[in-house]
N, C-alpha and C positions, 0 to 999 in steps of 0.2 A: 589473434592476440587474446590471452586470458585479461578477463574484468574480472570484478566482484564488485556487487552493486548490493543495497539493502530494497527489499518489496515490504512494501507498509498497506495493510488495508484494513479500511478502518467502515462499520455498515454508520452510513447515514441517516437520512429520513425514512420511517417505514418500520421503526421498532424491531420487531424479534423476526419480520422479515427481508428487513436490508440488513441484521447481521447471517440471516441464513446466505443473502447473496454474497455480499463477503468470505463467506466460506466455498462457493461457488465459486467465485471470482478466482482463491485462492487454488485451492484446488486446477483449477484448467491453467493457471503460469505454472503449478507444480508438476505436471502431468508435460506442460511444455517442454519444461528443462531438462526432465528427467529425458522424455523422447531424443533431446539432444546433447545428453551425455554431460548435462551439466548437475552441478550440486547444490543441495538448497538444506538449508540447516536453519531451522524455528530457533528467532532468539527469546520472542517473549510472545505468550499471546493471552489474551482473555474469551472466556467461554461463554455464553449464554446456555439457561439451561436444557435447550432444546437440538444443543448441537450449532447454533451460530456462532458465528465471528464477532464480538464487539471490535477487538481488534485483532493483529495479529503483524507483527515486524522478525524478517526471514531474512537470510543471506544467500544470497545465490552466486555461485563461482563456475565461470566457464569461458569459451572463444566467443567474444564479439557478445556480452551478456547485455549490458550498456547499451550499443550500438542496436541491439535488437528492442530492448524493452522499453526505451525512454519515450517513444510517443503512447507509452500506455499510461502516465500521469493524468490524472484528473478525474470530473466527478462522472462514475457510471451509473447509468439509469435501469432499470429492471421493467419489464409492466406482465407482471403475468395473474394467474389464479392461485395466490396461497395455499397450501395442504390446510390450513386451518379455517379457510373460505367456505362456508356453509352455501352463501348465497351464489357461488362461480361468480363473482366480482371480480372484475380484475383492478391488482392492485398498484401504484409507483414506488418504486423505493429508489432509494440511491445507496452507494458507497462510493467510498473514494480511495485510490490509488497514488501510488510515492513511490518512485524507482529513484531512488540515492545511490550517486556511486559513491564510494565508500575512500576517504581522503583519510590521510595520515596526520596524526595530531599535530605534529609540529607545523598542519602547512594552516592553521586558524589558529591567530591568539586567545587566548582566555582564560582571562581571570581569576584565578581560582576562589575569590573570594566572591563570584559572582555563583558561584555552584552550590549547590544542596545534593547530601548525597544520603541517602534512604536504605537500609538494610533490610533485609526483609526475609523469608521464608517461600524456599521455590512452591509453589502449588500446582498442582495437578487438575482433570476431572473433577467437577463438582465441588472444588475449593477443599482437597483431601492435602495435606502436606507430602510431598517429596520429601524433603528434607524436614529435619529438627531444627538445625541450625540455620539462624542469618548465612547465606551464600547470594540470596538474590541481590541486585542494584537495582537502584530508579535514582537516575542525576537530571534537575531540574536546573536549565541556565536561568537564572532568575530573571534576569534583564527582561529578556524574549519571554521565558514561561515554556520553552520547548521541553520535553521531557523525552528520556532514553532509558528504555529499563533492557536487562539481559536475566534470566534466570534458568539457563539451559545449561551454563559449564556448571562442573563440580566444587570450584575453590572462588570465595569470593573475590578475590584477588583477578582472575582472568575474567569473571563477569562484570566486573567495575571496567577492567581495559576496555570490553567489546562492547559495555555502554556508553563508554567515552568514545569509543570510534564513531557510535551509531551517531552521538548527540554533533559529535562534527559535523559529519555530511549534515543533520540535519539544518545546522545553523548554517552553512555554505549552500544549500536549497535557497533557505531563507532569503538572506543577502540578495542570490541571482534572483528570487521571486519576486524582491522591494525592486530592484532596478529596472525590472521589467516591467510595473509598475508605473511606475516615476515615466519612462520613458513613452509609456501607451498613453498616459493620462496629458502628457506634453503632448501628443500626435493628435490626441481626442481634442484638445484645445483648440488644434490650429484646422483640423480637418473635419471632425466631427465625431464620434462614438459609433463602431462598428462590431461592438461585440455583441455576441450571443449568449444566450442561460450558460450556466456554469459546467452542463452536462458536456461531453468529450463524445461519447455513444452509447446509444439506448439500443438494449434486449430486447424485444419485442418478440415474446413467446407466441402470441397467440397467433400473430402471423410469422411466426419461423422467420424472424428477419432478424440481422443485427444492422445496424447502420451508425457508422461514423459522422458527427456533425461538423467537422473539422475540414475532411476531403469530401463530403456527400457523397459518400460509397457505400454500397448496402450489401447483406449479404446470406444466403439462407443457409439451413440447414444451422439450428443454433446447437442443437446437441452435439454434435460432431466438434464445434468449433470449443463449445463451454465443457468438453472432454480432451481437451488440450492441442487441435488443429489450429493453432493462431497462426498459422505459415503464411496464407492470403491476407488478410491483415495486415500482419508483418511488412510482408512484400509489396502491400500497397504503399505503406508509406518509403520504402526504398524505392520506389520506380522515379 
């Protein structure tokens, strides 16, 4: 069954290199998709000037996209030696990851008077204009503060739609994120607090491991996998 889900990755803690990991991160689900015949189109992203990700929000279209991607939400950990590391330190970084599947306006109310809507000029590389004209969007739901930009179509008009699509799924994340919430911190009351750091699974370069904190499953060979083999992964959390 074809999905179409939005991939949001944004570098965390770690400065200029948890947005490089970010761009790692990016790259090995794009190398994924593409191995499986699926499609992935950049709706908006931001550069650092060394080639990182501050952030980056993509659409991916193909069989079973959802199904496969959605336990890849949450914070990922990196611990390697920086290219910019004189002293071979090894460093931690995070980013974090958002698999939205992708929901039809009509199926979230809202407000229109709750929206802010931003024009702007598509940018490139190095902050060079693409475009002359306002064609880009940024719609901020004010309420929340979530923000949706698009600046990859050509007519303002369809970048506004696919930032109102993007900004839906995000506010319907939302929503299930408060409930789920609401509903841990009821259990944590009556049972006790059983969570963990915020991390999902840590890179571990130095010893070629990746390991999941979720199932405690590890697993080597990280260049192979952070070069787009997420299959064992994958498969782990289907079994």
């Amino acid at each position: 069954m074809e999905q179409l889900i939005v991939l949001e990755i944004r570098g965390g803690v770690g400065g200029e290199e948890a947005a490089l990991f970010g761009a790692n991160l990016f790259l090995m689900y794009q190398k994924f998709a593409i191995a499986r015949g699926w499609t992935v189109k950049v709706i908006d992203k931001s550069l650092t000037s060394i080639g990182g990700l501050k952030s980056i929000t993509a659409e991916i279209k193909g069989d079973q996209v959802y199904d496969n991607l959605k336990n890849e939400s949450g914070v990922h950990r990196i611990q390697r030696i920086p290219e910019t590391e004189k002293s071979g330190r090894v460093h931690t970084s995070t980013a974090t990851v958002a698999i939205l599947p992708i929901l039809k306006v009509s199926e979230l109310k809202i407000n229109p008077q709750d929206l802010r809507i931003d024009f702007y000029r598509s940018g490139g590389a190095g902050g060079q204009n693409v475009n002359k004209v306002e064609t880009a969007v940024r719609i901020t739901h004010i309420p929340t503060g979530v923000v949706s930009a698009c600046q990859t179509e050509r007519f303002q008009l369809a970048n506004r739609e696919k930032a109102m699509q993007v900004l839906v799924s995000k506010l319907q994340s939302e929503m299930e994120s408060s409930k789920t919430k609401e509903l841990s911190q009821l259990r944590s009351s009556q049972v006790g607090s059983a969570d963990r750091a915020d991390k999902i699974r840590t890179y571990n370069f130095p010893q070629d491991r990746i390991t999941d904190h979720r199932i405690k499953k590890s697993w080597h060979n990280i260049g192979k996998i952070m070069n787009g083999d997420l299959e064992p992964i994958i498969k782990a959390f289907q079994n």
